[in-house]
C-alpha positions in Angstrom: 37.1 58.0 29.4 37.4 58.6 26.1 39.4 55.4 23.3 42.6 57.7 22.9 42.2 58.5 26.7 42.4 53.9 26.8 45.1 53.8 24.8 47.2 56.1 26.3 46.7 54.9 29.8 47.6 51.7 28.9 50.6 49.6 28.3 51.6 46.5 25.7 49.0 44.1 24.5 46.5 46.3 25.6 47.8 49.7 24.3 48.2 48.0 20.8 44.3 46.4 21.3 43.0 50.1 22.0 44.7 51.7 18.8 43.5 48.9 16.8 40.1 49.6 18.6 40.8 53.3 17.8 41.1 52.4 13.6 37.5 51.0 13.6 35.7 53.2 15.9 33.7 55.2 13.2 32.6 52.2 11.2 31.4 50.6 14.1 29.8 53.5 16.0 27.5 53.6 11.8 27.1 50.2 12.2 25.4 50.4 15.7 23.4 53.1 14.9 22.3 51.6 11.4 21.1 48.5 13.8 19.4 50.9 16.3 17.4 53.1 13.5 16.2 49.5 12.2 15.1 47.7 14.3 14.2 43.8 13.8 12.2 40.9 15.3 13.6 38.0 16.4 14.4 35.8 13.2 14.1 38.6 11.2 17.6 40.6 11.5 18.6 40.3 8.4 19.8 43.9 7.6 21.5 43.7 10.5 23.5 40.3 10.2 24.0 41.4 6.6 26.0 44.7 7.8 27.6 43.2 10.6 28.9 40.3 8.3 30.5 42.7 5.7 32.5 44.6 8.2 33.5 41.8 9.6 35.3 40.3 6.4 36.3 43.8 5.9 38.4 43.4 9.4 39.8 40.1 7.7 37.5 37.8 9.2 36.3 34.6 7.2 32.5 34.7 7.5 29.4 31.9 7.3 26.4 33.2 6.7 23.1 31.0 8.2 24.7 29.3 11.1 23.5 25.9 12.3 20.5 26.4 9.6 19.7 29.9 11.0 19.4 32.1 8.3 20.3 35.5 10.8 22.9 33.7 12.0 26.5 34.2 11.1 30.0 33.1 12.4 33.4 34.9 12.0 36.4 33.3 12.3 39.7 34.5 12.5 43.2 32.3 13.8 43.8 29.1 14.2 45.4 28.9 17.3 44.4 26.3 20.1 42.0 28.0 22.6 39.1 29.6 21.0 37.1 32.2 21.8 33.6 33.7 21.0 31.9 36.8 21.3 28.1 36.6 21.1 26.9 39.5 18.9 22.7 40.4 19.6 21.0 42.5 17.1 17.3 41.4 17.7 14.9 43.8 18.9 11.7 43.8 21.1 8.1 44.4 19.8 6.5 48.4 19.3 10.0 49.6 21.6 12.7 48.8 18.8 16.1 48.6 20.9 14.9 49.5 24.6 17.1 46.5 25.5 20.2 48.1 23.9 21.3 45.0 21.4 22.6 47.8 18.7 25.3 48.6 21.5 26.0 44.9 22.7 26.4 44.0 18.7 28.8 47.2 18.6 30.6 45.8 21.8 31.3 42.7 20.4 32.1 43.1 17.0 34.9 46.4 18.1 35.9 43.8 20.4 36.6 41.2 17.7 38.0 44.0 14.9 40.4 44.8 17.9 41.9 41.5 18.6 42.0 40.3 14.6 45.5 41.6 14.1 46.8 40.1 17.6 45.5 36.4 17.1 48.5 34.8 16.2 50.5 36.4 19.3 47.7 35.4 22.0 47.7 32.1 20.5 43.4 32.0 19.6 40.8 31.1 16.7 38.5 34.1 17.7 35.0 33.1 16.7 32.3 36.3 16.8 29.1 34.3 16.3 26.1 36.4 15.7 23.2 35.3 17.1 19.8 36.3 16.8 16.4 35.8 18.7 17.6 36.6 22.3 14.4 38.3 23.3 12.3 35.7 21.9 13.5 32.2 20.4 16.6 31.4 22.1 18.9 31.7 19.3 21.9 30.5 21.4 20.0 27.6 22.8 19.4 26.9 19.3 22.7 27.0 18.2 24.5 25.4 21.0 22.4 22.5 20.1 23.3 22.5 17.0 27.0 22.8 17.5 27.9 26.5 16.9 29.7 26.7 19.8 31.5 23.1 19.4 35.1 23.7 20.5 34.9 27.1 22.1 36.5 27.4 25.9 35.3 30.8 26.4 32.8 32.6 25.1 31.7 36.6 25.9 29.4 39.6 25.6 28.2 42.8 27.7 25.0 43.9 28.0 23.6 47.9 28.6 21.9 48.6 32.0 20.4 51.9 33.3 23.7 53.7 35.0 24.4 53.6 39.1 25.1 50.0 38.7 28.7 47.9 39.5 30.7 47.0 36.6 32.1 44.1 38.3 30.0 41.5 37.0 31.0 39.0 40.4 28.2 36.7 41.6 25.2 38.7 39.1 23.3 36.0 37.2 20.0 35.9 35.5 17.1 33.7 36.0 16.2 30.9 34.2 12.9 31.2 32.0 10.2 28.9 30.2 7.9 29.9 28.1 4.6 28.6 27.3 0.9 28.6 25.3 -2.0 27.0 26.9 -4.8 26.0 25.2 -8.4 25.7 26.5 -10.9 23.8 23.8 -14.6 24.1 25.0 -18.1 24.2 23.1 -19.4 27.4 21.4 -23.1 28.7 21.4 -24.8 31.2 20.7 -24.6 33.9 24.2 -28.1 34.7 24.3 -30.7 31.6 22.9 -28.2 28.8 24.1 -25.7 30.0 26.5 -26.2 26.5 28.4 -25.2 24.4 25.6 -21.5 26.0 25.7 -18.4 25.5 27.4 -16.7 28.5 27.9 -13.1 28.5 27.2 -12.7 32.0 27.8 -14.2 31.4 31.8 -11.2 28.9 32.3 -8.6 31.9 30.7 -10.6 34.0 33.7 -9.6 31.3 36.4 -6.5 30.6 35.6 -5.2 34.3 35.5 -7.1 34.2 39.1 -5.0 31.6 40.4 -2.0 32.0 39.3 -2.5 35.6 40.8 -3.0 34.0 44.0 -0.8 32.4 43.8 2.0 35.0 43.3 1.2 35.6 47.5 2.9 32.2 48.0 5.9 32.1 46.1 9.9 33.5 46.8 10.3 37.1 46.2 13.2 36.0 43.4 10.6 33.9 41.3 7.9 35.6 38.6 5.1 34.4 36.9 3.8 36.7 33.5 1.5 35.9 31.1 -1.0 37.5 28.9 -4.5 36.1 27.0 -3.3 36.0 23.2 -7.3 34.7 22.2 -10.4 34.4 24.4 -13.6 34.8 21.9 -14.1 37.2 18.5 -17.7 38.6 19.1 -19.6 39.1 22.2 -23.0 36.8 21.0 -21.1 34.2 20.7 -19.3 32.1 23.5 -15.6 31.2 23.0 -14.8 27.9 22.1 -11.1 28.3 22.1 -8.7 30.3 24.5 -5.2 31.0 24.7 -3.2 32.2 27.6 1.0 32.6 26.6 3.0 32.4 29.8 6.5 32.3 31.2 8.1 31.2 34.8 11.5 32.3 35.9 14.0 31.1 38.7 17.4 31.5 39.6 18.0 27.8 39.7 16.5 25.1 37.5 15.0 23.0 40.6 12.8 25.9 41.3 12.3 27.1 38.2 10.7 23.6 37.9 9.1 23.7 41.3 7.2 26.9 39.9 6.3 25.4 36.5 4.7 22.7 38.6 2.7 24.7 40.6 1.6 27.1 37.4 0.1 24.5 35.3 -1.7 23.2 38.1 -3.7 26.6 37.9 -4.2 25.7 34.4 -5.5 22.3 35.0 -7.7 23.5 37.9 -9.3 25.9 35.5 -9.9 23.6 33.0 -11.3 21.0 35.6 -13.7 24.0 37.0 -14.8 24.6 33.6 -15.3 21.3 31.8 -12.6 22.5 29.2 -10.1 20.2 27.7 -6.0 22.0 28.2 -2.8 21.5 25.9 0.1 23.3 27.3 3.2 23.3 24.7 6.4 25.0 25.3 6.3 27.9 22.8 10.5 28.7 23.0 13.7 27.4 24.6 14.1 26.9 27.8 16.7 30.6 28.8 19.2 28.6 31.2 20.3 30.0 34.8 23.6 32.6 33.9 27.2 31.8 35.6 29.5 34.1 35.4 33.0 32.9 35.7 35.5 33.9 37.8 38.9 34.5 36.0 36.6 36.3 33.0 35.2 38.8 36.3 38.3 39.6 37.6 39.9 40.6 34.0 37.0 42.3 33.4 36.8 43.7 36.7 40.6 45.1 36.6 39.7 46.4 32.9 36.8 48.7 33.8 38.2 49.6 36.9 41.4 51.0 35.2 38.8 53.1 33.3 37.6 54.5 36.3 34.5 52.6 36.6 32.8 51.4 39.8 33.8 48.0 40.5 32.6 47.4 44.3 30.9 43.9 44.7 27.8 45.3 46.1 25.6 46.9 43.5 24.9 44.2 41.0 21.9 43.5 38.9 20.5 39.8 38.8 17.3 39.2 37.1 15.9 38.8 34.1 16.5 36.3 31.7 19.3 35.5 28.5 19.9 32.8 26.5 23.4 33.3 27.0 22.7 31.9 30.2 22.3 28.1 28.3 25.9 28.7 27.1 27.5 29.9 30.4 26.2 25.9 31.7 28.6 24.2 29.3 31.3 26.9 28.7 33.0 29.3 30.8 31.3 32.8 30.0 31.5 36.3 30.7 28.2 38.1 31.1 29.0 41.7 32.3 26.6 45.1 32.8 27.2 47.9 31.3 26.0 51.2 32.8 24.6 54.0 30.1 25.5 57.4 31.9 22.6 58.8 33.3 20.0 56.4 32.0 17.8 56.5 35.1 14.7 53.9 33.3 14.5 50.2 33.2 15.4 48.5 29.9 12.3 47.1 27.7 11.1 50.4 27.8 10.7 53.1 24.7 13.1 55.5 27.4 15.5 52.9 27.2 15.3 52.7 23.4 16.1 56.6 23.0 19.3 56.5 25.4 20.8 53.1 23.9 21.2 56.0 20.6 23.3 58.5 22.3 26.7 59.8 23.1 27.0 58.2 26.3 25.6 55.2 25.3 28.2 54.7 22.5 31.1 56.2 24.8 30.1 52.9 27.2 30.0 50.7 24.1 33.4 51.5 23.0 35.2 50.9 26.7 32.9 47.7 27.0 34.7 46.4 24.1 38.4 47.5 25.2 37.3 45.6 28.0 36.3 42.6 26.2 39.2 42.6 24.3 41.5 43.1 27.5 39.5 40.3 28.8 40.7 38.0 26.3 44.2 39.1 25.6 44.7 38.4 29.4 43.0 34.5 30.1 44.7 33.8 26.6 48.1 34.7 28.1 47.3 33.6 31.9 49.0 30.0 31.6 47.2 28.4 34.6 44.1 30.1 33.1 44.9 29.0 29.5 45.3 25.4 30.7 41.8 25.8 32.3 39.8 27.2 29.0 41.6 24.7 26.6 40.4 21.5 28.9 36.8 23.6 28.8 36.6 23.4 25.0 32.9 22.4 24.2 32.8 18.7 22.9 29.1 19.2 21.7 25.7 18.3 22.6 26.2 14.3 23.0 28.8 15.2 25.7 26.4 17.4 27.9 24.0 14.5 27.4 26.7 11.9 28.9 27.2 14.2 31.7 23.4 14.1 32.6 23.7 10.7 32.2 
């Protein structure tokens, strides 16, 4: 379905969301491809928070540049009404494949969404926050700035993200795994490989063994759980035995209890390797800790209605969960909306160069455009829901110290 196709299907709030849609359609649809032809590491995206900042204050938004001490980071505020509301804007992209996780279309799908509602803040009654935040494949930008009180305040906070197509829109019990990531460090004894291979300890033989056996042990553990990791240094020549090894590695679980059951059992085929090998081990936790995702239930049903009024499959039964966000840390403390969005006839996984070349095309961007008259549907109607209202200003984020209180 096509934006004037949106508009003129629909009725009120939402007809006057999809013509204000409609007025920044070709600005956004540059901007998204501008982000997709280049691409940035996490930390890094500073062409494309630059571009996404200006059309932001171009859409009347006040905009802070370096968030929480990021400098990528920006937040857009518009409103000042009682409930607030963020959309999470992505724009990082992954190593040697650019976008093959689709961020160019979930920074479009956000910041439409945003342009959209500008001019209707005062009637629904929100501060509408767009908070642009970087290092979602790697870094955990939106652990970083939760932490750092970004997203102090907010009682709802939103974002879509691109899948291959076949999949449900309705984004009901889907979540996404929680994930830690790690470097381990073995520290033996070099020597020359030839005249005094008995005088080493070879850190490179305890990389070996633990790769064995956490292998292994892949036989024992639930089907939901993964283990991945990868040997970033084991040696430089081959005459001369390695006295330093590094294995990077990363454990994933749909709830934290077994996400920590699995970490336990991981480093132990560290320390097992180490122990077989007479090397010393220092395991430190390279990035955040990615949070199990909860999707709420009054965002999915909007959502849900929205898509579905598009024409969009919206049976319960054909969800994706797996995988990992960040976004995941914020749906813990703040009622979130996490939805897929199928790419017409995108039959290859994302994080692949496949996925990269069909995040840049006409169907990609057609899905972009009703994602965000979705999103912006979404809001107008839990920001006019009364009952619902009620529940998202009592949600409002009191910080850091109050999560802490909680735990306590």
């Amino acid at each position: 379905m096509k934006l004037t196709d949106i508009a003129g299907a629909s009725s009120g709030v939402q007809a006057g969301l999809s013509t204000a849609l409609l007025t920044w359609q070709d600005k956004v649809l540059r901007l998204s491809q501008e982000i997709h032809d280049h691409p940035e590491l996490a930390f890094e995206e500073e062409r494309a928070a630059a571009g996404i900042s200006a059309l932001l204050q171009e859409g009347g938004f006040d905009v802070e540049r370096g968030t929480s001490g990021l400098p990528t980071a920006f937040t857009g505020t518009v409103g000042n009404g009682p409930l607030v509301v963020a959309l999470c804007v992505e724009y990082d992209a992954l190593p040697g494949v650019g976008h093959a996780c689709g961020h160019n279309l979930i920074a479009g799908a956000s910041v439409a969404a945003a342009l959209a509602l500008a001019p209707f803040v005062d009637e629904l009654g929100i501060t509408l926050k767009a908070i642009g935040t970087p290092a979602e494949e790697h870094g955990g930008g939106k652990a970083i700035l939760l932490e750092r009180g970004a997203f102090d305040g907010v009682g709802l906070a939103m974002m879509v993200h691109p899948v291959q197509d076949g999949l449900t829109a309705n984004p009901a019990g889907t979540s996404a795994q929680a994930v830690g990531r790690f470097r381990a460090t073995f520290h033996g004894r070099s020597a020359h490989a030839a005249a005094a291979p008995h005088r080493a300890i070879n850190a490179a033989d305890a990389a070996v063994l633990a790769q064995v056996a956490v292998g292994l042990l892949r036989q024992q553990i639930p089907s939901d759980h993964r283990i991945a990791l990868f040997v970033k240094e084991a040696g430089h020549v081959t005459n001369i035995i390695a006295d330093t090894a590094i294995v990077e590695f990363e454990c994933r679980a749909f709830s934290l209890p077994e996400y920590e059951a699995l970490l336990t059992r991981v480093r132990n085929c560290f320390e097992g390797a180490a122990l077989a090998t007479g090397t010393t081990l220092d395991i430190e936790v390279a990035e955040p800790l990615y949070e199990p995702l909860q999707q709420d239930d009054d965002l999915a049903r909007h959502w849900s209605m929205a898509m579905e009024r598009m024409g969009k499959d919206v049976s319960p039964s054909k969800g994706m969960s797996g995988g990992s966000t960040d976004m995941g840390n914020i749906s813990q403390v703040i009622p979130s909306l996490h939805p897929w969005m199928s790419i017409p006839g995108a039959d290859m996984a994302i994080h692949t160069a496949a996925f990269a070349e069909v995040a840049n095309t006409p169907a990609a961007y057609e899905a972009m455009f009703e994602a965000a008259t979705a999103l912006a549907w979404t809001t107008a109607a839990a920001a006019t829901d009364p009952q619902q209202r009620d529940k998202f200003l009592s949600a409002a984020y009191a910080g850091p110290d109050s999560r802490k209180d909680d735990a306590a």
